[in-house]
KEVEX-470427 format. One line per 5 residues: number of its first residue (from 1); their letters; for each residue y, z, x of N, C-alpha, C, CB. Coordinates in pm, whole numbers. Glycine has a CB too. Example, Ala and Ser with C-alpha at 12.3 -4.5 7.8 and 13.67 -1.06 7.14 Angstrom:
% residues 2
1 = as = -569/780/1319/-450/780/1230/-330/780/1320/-447/905/1131  -225/708/1285/-106/714/1367/3/787/1290/-60/572/1408
This chain:
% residues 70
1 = xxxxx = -252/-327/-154/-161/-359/-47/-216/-301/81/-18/-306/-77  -222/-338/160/-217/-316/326/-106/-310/394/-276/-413/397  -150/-245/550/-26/-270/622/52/-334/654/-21/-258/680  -17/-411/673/69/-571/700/181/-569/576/-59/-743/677  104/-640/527/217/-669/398/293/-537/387/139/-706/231
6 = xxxxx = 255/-412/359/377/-299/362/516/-337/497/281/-120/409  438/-318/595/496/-326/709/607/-464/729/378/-323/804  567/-530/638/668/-657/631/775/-667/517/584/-786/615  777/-558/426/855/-523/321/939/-423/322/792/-506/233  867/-310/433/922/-168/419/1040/-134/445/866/-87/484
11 = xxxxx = 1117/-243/586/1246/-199/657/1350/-211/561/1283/-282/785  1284/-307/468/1420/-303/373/1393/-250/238/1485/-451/350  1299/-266/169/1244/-209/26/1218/-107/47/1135/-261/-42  1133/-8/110/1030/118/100/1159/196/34/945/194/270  1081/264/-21/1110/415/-45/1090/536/-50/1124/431/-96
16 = xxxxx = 1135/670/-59/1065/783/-61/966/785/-208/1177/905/-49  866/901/-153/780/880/-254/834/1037/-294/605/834/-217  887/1041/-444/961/1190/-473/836/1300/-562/1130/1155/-599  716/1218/-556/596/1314/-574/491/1250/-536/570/1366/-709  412/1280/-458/272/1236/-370/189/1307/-438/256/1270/-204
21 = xxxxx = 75/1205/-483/-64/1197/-561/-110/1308/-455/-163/1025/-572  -167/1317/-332/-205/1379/-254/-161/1398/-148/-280/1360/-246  -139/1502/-56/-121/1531/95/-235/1497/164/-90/1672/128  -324/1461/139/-445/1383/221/-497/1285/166/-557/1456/252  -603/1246/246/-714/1104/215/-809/1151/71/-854/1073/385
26 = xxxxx = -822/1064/-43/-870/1071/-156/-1048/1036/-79/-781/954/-280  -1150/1109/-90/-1287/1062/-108/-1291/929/-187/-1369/1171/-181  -1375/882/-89/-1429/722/-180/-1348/606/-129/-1394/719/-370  -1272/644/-73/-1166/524/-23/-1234/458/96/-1006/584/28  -1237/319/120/-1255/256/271/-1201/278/350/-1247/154/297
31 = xxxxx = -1287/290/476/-1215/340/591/-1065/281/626/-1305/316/706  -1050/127/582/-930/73/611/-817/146/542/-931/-65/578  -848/171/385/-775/217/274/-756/366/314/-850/191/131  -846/461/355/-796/544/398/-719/548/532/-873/609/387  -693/484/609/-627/461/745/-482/423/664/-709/321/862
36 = xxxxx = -458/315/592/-355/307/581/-299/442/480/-339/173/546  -390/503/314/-308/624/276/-218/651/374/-385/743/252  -342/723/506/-282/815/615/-128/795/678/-378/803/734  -164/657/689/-42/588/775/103/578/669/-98/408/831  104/601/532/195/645/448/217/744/430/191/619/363
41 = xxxxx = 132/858/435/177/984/409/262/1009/523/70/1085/389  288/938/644/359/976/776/479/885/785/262/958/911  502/831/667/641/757/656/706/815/612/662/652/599  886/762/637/908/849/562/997/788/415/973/952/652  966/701/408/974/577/294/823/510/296/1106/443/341
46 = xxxxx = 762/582/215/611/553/219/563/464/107/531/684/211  701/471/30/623/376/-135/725/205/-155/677/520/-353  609/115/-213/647/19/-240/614/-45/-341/641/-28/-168  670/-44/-427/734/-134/-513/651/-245/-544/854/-178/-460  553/-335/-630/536/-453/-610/599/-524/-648/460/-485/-629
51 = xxxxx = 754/-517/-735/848/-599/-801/942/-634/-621/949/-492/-961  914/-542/-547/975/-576/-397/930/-655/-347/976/-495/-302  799/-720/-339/739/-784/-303/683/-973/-358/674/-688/-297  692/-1098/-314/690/-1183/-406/626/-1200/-477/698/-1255/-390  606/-1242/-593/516/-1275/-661/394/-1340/-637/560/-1319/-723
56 = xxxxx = 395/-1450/-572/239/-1468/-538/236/-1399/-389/180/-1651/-535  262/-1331/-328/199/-1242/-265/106/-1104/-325/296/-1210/-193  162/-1076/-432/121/-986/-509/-4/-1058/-598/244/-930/-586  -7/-1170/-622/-130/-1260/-725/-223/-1275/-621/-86/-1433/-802  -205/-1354/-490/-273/-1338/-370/-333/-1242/-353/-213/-1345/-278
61 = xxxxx = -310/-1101/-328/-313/-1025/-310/-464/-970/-444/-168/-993/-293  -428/-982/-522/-522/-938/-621/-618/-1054/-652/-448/-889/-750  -618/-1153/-670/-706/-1223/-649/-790/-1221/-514/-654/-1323/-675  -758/-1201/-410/-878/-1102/-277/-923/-1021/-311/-838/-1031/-152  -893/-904/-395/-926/-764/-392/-1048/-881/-548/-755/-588/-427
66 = xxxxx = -1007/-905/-643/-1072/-934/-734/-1268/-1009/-693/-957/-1029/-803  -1182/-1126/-558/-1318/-1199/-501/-1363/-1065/-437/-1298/-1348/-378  -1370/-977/-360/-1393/-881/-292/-1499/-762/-369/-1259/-838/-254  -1415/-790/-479/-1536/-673/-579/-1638/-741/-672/-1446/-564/-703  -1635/-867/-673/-1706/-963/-740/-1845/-912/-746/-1694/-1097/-677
């Protein structure tokens, strides 16, 4: 997921995240992927759901990431 798509789900779905994997950026991540972590750890409903989100946005969604690592 990206911002976008977070950012278009969040006002009404997000939620608190009631335990965070990390307080910072994980090594190895893309610069984009780490920009957005960042930009969640500073929400304050930072987590989403992909059952919040539609279904083929979510198939969409992984089928890019899938062509992407091809």
């Amino acid at each position: 997921m990206g911002r976008t798509l977070f950012d278009q789900y969040a006002s009404g779905c997000a939620v608190r995240e009631p335990v965070r994997a990390l307080d910072g950026v994980l090594d190895g991540l893309l610069p984009e992927e780490a920009e957005f972590y960042s930009y969640l750890l500073t929400q304050e409903r930072g987590r989403l759901e992909q059952e919040f989100v539609p279904a083929e946005q979510v198939s969409r969604a992984i089928r890019t990431w899938l062509a992407a690592d091809g």
